[in-house]
C-alpha positions as CSV (number, residue, x, y, z in Angstrom):
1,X,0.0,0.0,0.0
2,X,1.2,3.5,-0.9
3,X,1.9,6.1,1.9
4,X,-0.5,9.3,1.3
5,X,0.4,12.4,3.0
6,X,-2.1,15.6,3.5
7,X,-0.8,18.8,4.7
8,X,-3.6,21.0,5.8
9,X,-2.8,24.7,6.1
10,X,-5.1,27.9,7.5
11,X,-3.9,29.9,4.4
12,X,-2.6,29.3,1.3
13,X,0.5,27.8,0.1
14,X,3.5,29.0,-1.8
15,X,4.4,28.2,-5.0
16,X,7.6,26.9,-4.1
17,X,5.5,24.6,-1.4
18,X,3.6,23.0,-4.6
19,X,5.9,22.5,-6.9
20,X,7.7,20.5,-3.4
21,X,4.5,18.7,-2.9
22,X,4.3,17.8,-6.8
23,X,7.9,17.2,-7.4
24,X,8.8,13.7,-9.4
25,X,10.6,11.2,-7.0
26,X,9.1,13.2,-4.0
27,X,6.8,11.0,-2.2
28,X,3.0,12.5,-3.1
29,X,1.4,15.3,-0.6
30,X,-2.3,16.6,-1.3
31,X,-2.1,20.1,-0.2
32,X,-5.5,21.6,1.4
33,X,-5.7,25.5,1.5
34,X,-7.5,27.0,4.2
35,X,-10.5,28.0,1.9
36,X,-10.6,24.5,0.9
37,X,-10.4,22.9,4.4
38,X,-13.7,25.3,5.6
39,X,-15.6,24.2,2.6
40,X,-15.3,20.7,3.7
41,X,-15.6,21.2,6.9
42,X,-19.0,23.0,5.9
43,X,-19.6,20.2,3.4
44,X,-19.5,17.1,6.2
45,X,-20.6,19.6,8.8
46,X,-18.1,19.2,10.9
47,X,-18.1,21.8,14.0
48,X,-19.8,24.5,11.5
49,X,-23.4,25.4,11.7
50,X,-24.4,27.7,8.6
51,X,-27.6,29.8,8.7
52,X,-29.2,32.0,6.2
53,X,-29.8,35.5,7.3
54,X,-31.5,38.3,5.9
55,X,-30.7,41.9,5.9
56,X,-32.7,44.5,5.6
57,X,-32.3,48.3,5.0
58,X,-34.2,51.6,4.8
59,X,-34.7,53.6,1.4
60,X,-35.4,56.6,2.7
61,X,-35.5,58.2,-0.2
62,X,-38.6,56.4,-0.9
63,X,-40.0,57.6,2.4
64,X,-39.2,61.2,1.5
65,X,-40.8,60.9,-1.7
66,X,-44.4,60.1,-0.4
């Protein structure tokens, strides 16, 4: 069986850090960026809640108009 590695990182990553992680003879290393780490934590739902939320403003220009 192959060895995987992941490296999971809050931000992004450098392009020096992917061509490492993609380099032939280099053992293989999925990268996750930040961005793509929250969407899968949203995804699974893992330790996110999500809620929808509507905002609401005043056109008071359409008040001072009557």
């Amino acid at each position: 069986m192959a060895e995987s590695h992941v490296l999971i990182a809050t931000g992004t990553f450098t392009p020096a850090a992917v061509k490492e992680a993609t380099r032939d003879g280099a053992p293989p290393i999925d990268l996750v960026d930040g961005e793509q780490f929250a969407e899968k934590l949203k995804e699974f739902q893992l330790g996110i809640n999500t809620q929808m939320i509507e905002k609401v403003t005043i056109d008071k220009d359409w008040f001072t108009n009557l």
